[in-house]
C-alpha positions as a printed Julia matrix, in Angstrom:
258×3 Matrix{Float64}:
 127.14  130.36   50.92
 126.07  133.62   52.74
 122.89  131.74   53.36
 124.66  128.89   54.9
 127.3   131.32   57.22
 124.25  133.05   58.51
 122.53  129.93   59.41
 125.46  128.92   61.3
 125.75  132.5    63.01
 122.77  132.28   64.07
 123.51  128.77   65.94
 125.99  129.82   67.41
 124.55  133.48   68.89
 121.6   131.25   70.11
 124.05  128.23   71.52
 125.79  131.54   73.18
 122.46  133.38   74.66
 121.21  129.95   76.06
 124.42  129.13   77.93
 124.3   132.62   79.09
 121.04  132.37   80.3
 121.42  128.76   82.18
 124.61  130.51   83.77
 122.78  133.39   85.34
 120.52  130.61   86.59
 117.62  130.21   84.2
 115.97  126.55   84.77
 117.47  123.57   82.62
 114.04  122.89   81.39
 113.24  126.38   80.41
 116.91  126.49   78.65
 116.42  123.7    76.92
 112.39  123.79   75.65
 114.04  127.32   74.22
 116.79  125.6    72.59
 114.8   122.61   71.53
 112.54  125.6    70.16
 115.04  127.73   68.06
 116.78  124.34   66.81
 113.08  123.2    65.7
 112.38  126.88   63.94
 116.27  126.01   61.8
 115.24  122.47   60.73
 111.93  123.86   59.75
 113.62  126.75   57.78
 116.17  123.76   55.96
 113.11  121.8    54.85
 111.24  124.99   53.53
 113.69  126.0    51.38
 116.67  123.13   50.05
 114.3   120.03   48.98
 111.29  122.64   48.1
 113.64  124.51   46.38
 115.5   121.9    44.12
 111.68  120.61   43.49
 110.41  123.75   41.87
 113.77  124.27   39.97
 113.32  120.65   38.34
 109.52  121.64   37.57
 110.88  125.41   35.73
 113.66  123.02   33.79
 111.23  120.5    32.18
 109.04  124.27   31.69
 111.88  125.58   29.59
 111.92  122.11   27.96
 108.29  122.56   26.77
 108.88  125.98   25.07
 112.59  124.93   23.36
 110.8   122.32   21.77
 107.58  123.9    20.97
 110.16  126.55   19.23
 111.42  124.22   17.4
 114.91  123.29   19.49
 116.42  119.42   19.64
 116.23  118.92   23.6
 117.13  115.22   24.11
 114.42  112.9    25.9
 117.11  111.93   29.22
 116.93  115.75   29.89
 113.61  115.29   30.69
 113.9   112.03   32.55
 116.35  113.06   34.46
 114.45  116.61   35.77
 111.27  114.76   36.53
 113.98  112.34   38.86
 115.6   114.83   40.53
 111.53  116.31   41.04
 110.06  113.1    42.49
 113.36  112.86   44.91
 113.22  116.31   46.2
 109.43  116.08   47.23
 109.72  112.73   48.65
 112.63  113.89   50.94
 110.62  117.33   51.61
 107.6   115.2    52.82
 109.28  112.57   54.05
 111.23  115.47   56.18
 108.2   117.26   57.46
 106.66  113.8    58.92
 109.76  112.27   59.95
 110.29  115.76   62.25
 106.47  115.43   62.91
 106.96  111.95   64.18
 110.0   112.97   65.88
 108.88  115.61   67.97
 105.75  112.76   69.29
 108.07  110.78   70.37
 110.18  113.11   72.07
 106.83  114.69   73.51
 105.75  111.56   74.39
 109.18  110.86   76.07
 108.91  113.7    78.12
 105.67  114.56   78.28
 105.22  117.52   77.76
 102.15  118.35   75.83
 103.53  121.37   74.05
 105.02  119.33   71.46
 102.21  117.74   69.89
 101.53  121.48   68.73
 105.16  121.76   67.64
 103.78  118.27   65.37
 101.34  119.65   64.26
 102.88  122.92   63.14
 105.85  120.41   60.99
 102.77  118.61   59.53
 101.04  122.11   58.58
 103.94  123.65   57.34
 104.32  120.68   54.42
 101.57  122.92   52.75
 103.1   126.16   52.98
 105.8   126.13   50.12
 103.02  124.61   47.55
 101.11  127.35   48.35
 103.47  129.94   48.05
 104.61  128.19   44.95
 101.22  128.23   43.57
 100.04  131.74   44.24
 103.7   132.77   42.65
 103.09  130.75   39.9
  99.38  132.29   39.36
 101.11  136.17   39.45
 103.76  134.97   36.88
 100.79  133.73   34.85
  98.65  136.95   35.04
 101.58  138.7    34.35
 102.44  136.5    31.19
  98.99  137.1    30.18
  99.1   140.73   30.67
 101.86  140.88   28.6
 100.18  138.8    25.71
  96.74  140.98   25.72
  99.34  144.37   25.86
 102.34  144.09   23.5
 100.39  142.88   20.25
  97.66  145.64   21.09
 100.55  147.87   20.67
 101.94  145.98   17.53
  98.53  146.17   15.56
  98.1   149.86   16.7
 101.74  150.55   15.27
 100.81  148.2    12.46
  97.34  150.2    11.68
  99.68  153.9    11.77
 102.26  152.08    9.19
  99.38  150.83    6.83
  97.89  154.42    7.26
 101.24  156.03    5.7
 101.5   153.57    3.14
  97.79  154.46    2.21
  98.58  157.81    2.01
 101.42  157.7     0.47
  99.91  155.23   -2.73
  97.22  158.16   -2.64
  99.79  160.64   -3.43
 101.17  158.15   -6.1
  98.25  157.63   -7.89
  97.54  161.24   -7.69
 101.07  162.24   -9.55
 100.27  159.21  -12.18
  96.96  160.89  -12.95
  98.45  164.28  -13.54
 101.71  162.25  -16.02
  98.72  160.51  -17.74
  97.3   163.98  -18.49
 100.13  165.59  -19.4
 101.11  162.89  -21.89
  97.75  162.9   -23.21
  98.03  166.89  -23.56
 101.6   165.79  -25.82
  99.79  163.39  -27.66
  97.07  165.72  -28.47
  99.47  168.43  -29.49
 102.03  166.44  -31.58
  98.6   165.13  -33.52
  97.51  168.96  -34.12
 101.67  169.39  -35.27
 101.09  166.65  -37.78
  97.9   167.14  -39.21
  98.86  171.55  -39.12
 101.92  169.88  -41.19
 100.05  168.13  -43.15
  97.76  171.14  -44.4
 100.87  172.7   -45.36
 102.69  170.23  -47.75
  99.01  169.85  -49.56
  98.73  173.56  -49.89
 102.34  173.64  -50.76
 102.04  170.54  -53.23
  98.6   172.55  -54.81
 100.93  175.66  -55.09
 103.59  174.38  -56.68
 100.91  172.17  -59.08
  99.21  175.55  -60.24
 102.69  176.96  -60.57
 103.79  174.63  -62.74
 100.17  174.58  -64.79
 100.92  178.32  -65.3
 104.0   177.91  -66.66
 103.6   175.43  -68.63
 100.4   177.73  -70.24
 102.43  180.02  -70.46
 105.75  178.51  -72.11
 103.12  176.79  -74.58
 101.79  180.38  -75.75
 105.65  181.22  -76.82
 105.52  178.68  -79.57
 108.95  180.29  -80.92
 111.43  178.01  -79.74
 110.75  174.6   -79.67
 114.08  172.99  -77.63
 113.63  176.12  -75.38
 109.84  175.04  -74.99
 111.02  171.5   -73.87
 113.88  172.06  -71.96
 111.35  174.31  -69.48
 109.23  171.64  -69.96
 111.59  169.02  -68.56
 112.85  171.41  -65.94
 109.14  172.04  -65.36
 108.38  168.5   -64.46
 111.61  167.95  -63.03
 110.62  170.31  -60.25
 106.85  168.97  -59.77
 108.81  165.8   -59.1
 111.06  166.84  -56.79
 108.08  168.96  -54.83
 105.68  165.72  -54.34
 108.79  163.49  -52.98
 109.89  166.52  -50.49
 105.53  166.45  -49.51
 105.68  162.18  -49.12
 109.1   162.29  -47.17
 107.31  164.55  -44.68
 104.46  162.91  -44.81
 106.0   159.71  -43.4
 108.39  161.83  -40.58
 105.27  162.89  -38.93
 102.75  159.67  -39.2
């Protein structure tokens, strides 16, 4: 809309400055090759920018038709048809503008003759190139730009990537570093609790001996009495009783410490 109002300002300021000037006495023909002039520069400016416009906008919607579907989005197959329409109409009526004006302007120049509008021709021909051009060098910075972007932001992912596997490296290091030293410490435990046992061991057999020669003695000794005999076997009894008693106390520690 703003575009539009200042189009139309700018009509009217020149419709103003040439009635101005054809008051003060300026030529007709001068006034109106100026006017003829400006009008020519507007029409030009309409057909560089509304059909050339609406062209390149169909051509960036079937674009962003491409990548939904290459990512995997249902786009239905009229959207297409109906962008690459609306394309083919727009740059038949911005060609077909530029050599309709072109022919035009012959035939008013032939009219009149005046050979200064076979240049303005020319120039409406000429100027069919400039907004593929323009189009085309813009679309070749986007491009470079897109590529830029590809070659820099996963060179920055894998160098983030690399630091991230680095820590994780170093950190399993650390890991298998505080395994070793459990596996050596429980190996230490091991080695001790086997000492334990067999220092255990040592003891109930020196402990079973003891009370063996013990009871040996005293039993040597009780048969040198001779006196007595229920005294004799009642120490006997007790005797044995006891030997018992210190050889089950020997196997039930035996088997608490494997």
């Amino acid at each position: 809309m703003g575009k539009v109002l200042g189009v139309v300002l700018a009509v009217a300021g020149t419709g103003a400055v040439l009635v101005g000037a054809y008051v003060v006495g300026v030529p007709v023909d001068v006034v109106l090759g100026v006017g003829a002039g400006v009008v020519a520069l507007l029409w030009l400016l309409v057909l560089l920018t509304v059909p050339w416009n609406l062209y390149f906008r169909a051509h960036t919607v079937l674009s962003e038709i491409a990548v939904s579907r290459e990512k995997g989005l249902d786009v239905p197959e009229a959207r297409d048809a109906e962008a690459a329409r609306i394309a083919r109409t727009m740059l038949r009526a911005a060609i077909g503008g530029h050599v309709a004006t072109a022919s035009l302007v012959v035939a008013v120049t032939r009219a009149t003759g005046n050979a200064t509008g076979y240049w303005f021709a020319g120039f409406f021909l000429l100027s069919t190139l400039f907004r593929p051009a323009g189009a085309y060098f813009g679309q070749l910075r986007r491009r470079l730009g897109s590529l830029l972007k590809d070659v820099t932001y996963p060179r920055d992912d894998v160098v983030e990537v690399r630091a991230q596997v680095a820590q994780l490296l170093a950190g399993a290091a650390v890991l298998e570093g505080k395994a070793e030293e459990q596996y050596r410490a429980l190996a230490e435990l091991r080695r001790n609790v086997d000492a334990l046992s067999a220092s255990m061991y040592a003891r109930t057999d020196a402990t079973d001996h003891r009370i063996t020669t013990l009871a040996r003695e005293f039993e040597a000794t009780v048969d040198r009495l001779g006196d007595n005999e229920e005294i004799i076997t009642g120490l006997k009894a007790f005797l044995r009783l006891l030997r018992t008693d210190g050889v089950a106390a020997a196997d039930v520690a035996g088997r608490a410490h494997p």
